[in-house]
C-alpha positions in Angstrom: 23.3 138.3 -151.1 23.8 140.3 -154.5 20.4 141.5 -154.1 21.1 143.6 -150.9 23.0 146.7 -151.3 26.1 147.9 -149.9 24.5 150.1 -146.9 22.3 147.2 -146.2 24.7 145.2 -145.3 27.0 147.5 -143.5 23.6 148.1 -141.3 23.1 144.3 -141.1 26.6 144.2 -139.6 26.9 147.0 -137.4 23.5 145.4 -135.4 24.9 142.2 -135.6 28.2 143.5 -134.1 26.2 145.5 -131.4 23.9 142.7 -130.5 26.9 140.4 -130.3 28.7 143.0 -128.6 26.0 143.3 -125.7 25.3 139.4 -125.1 29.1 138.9 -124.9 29.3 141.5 -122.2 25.9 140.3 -120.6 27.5 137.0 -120.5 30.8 138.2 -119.5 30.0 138.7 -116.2 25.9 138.3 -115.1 24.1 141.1 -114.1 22.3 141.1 -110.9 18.3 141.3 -111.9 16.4 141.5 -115.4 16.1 145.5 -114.9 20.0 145.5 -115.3 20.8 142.9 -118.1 17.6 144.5 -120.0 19.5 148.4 -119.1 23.1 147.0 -119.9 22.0 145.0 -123.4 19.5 148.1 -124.5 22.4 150.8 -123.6 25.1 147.8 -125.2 22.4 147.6 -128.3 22.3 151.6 -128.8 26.2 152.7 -128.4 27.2 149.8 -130.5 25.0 151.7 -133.2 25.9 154.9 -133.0 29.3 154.4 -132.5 30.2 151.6 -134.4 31.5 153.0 -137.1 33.9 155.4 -135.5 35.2 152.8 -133.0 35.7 150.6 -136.2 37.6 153.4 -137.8 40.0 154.5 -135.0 40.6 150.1 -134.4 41.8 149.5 -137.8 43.8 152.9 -137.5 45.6 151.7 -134.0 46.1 148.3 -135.8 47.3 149.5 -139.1 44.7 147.1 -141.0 42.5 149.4 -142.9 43.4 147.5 -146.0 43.1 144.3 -145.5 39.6 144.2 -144.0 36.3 145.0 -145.8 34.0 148.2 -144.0 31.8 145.2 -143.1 33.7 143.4 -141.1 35.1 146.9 -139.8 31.9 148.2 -138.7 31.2 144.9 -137.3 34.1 144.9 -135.2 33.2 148.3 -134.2 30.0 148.2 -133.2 30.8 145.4 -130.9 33.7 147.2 -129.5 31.5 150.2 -128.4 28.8 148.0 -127.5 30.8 145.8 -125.1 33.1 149.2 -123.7 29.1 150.7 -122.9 28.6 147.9 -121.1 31.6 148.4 -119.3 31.0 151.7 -118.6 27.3 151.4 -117.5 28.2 148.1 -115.1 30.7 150.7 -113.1 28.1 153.3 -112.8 25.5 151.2 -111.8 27.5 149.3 -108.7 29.0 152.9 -107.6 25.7 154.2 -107.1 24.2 151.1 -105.5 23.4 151.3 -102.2 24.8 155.1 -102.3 28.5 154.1 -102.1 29.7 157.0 -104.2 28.3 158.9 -101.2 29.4 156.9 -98.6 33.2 157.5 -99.7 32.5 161.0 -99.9 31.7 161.2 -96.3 34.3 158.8 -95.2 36.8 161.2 -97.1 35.0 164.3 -95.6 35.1 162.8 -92.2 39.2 161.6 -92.9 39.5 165.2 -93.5 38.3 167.2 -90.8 40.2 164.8 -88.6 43.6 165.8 -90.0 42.9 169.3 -89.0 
């Protein structure tokens, strides 16, 4: 491993993390189709990337450990923090917007509404 340089391997761990990050959430709870798991794991894949680093930064902050672990292991913890919140976030907008639901409350609070006058 002495042949790989230092920004190769924080690379190497910040796609590991965000790969890890994304099966764990796939896994987690299942996704309904192939179209989702394939959108949740890409989206998982891509935000553990480019945010890896700074979710890495801002966890060893909160946890006061920025000295006793290495900036591989914290961009590996980071990218598979953002990866898995992504997945989070993505699952929530996906089911609110299946079948129109988001819509559906806002007529059912529209209609709530104009009954109170």
């Amino acid at each position: 491993m002495s042949d790989l340089s230092n920004a190769t391997l924080l690379w190497m761990a910040k796609v590991t993390g965000a790969v890890a990050g994304s099966a764990v959430s796939l896994a987690y709870i299942l996704p309904h189709g192939r179209r989702e798991a394939a959108t949740r794991f890409a989206v998982g894949v891509v935000c553990g990337l480019v945010f890896g680093g700074t979710a890495g930064l801002k966890i060893t902050a909160e946890l006061g450990i920025e000295d006793v672990i290495g900036p591989n292991e914290m961009m590996l913890m980071g990218s598979a923090a953002a990866s898995l919140c992504a997945w989070w976030v993505l699952g929530v907008v996906m089911r609110a917007f299946e079948e129109n639901r988001i819509l559906a409350l806002l007529r059912k609070r529209k209609g709530e509404n104009a009954d109170d006058r």
